[in-house]
Backbone as CSV, one residue per row, in Angstrom:
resi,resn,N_x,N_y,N_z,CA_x,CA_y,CA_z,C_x,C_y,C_z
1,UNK,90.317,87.045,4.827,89.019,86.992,4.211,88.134,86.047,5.018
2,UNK,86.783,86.418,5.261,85.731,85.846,6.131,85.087,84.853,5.004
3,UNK,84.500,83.854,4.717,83.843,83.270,3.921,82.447,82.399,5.013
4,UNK,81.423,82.949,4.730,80.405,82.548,5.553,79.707,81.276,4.523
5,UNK,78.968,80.346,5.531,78.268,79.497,4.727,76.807,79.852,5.003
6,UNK,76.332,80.744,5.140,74.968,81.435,4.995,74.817,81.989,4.049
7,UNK,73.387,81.799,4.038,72.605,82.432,2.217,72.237,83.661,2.672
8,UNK,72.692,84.575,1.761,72.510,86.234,1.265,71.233,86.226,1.739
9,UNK,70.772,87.528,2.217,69.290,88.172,2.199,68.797,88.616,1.027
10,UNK,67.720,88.511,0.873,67.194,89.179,-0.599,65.794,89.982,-0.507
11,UNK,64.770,90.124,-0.704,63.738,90.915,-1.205,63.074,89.590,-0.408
12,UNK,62.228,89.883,-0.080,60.998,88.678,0.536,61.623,88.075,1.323
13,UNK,62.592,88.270,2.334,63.190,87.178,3.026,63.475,87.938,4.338
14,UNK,62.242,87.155,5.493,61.991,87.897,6.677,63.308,87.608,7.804
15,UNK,63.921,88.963,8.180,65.366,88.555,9.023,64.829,89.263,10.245
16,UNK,65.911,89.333,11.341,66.107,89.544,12.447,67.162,90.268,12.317
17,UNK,67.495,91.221,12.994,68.966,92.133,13.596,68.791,92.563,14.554
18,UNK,70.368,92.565,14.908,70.387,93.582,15.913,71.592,94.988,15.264
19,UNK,71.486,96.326,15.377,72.016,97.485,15.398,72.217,98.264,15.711
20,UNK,73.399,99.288,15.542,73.202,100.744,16.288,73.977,101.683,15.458
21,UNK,72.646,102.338,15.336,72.305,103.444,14.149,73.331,104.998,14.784
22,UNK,74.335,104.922,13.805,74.895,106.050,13.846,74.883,107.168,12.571
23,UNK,75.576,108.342,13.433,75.291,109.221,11.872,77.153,109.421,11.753
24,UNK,77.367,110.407,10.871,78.936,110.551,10.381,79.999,110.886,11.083
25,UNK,79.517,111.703,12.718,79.684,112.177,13.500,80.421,110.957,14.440
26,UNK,79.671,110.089,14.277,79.982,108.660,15.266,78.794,109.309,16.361
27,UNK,78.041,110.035,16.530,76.849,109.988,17.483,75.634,108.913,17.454
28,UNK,75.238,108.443,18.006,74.146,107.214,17.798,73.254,107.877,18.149
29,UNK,71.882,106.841,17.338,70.656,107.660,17.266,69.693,106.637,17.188
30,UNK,70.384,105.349,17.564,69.321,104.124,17.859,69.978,103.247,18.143
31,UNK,69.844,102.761,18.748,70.163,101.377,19.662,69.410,100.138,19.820
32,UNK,69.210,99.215,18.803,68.775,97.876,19.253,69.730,97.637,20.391
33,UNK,70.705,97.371,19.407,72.028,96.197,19.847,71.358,95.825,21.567
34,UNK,71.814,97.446,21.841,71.957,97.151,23.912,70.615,97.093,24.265
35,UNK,69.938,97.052,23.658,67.936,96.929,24.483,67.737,95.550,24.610
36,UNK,68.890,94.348,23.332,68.478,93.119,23.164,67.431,92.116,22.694
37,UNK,67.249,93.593,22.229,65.559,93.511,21.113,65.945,93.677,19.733
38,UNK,66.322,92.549,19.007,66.464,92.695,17.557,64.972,92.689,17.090
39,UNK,64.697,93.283,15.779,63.888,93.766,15.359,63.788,92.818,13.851
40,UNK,62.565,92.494,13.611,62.442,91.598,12.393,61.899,92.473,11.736
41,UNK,61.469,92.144,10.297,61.066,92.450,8.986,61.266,91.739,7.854
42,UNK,60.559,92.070,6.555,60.813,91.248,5.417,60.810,92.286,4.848
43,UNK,62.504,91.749,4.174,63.304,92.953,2.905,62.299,93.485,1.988
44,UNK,61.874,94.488,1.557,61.304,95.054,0.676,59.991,95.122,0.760
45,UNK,59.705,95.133,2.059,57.888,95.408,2.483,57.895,96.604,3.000
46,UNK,58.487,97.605,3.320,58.561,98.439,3.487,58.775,98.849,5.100
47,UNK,58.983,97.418,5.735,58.987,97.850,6.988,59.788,98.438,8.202
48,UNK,60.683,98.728,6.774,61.762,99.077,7.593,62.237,100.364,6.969
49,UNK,63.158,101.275,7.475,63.868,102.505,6.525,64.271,101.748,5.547
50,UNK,64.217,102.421,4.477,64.510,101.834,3.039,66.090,101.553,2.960
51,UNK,67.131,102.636,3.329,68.284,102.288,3.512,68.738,101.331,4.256
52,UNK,68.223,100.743,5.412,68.485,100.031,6.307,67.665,98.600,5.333
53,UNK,66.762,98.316,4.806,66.810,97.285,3.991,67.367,97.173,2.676
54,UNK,68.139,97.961,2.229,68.856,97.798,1.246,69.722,97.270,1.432
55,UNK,70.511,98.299,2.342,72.336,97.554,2.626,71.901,96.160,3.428
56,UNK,71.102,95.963,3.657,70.820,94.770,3.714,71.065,93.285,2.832
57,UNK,70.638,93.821,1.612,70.260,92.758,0.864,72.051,92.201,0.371
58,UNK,71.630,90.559,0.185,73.107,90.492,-0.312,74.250,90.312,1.286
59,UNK,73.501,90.725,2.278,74.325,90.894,3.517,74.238,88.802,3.542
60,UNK,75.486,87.968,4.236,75.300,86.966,4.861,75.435,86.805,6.295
């Protein structure tokens, strides 16, 4: 078991990531990760795909 000492993301709380967007297939269909360009936003402004700020929230 991992136990992080970072606070959860929530709704109003502007993050940074980096990712790579796959589908079920295991084919990718976006790539931060390797460009090295994480991408910011604040959870629940809409600035992001809605799924991608959801499973977000709660993430440490």
């Amino acid at each position: 078991m991992i136990i992080c000492n970072f606070p959860s993301s929530y709704c109003g709380d502007k993050i940074k990531i980096n990712y790579i967007g796959t589908l079920e297939n295991g084919k990718v269909f976006h790539k931060i990760f390797k460009e090295k360009r994480p991408i910011s936003f604040i959870i629940g402004d809409r600035q992001a795909i809605e799924g991608l700020a959801l499973g977000i929230i709660g993430m440490k």
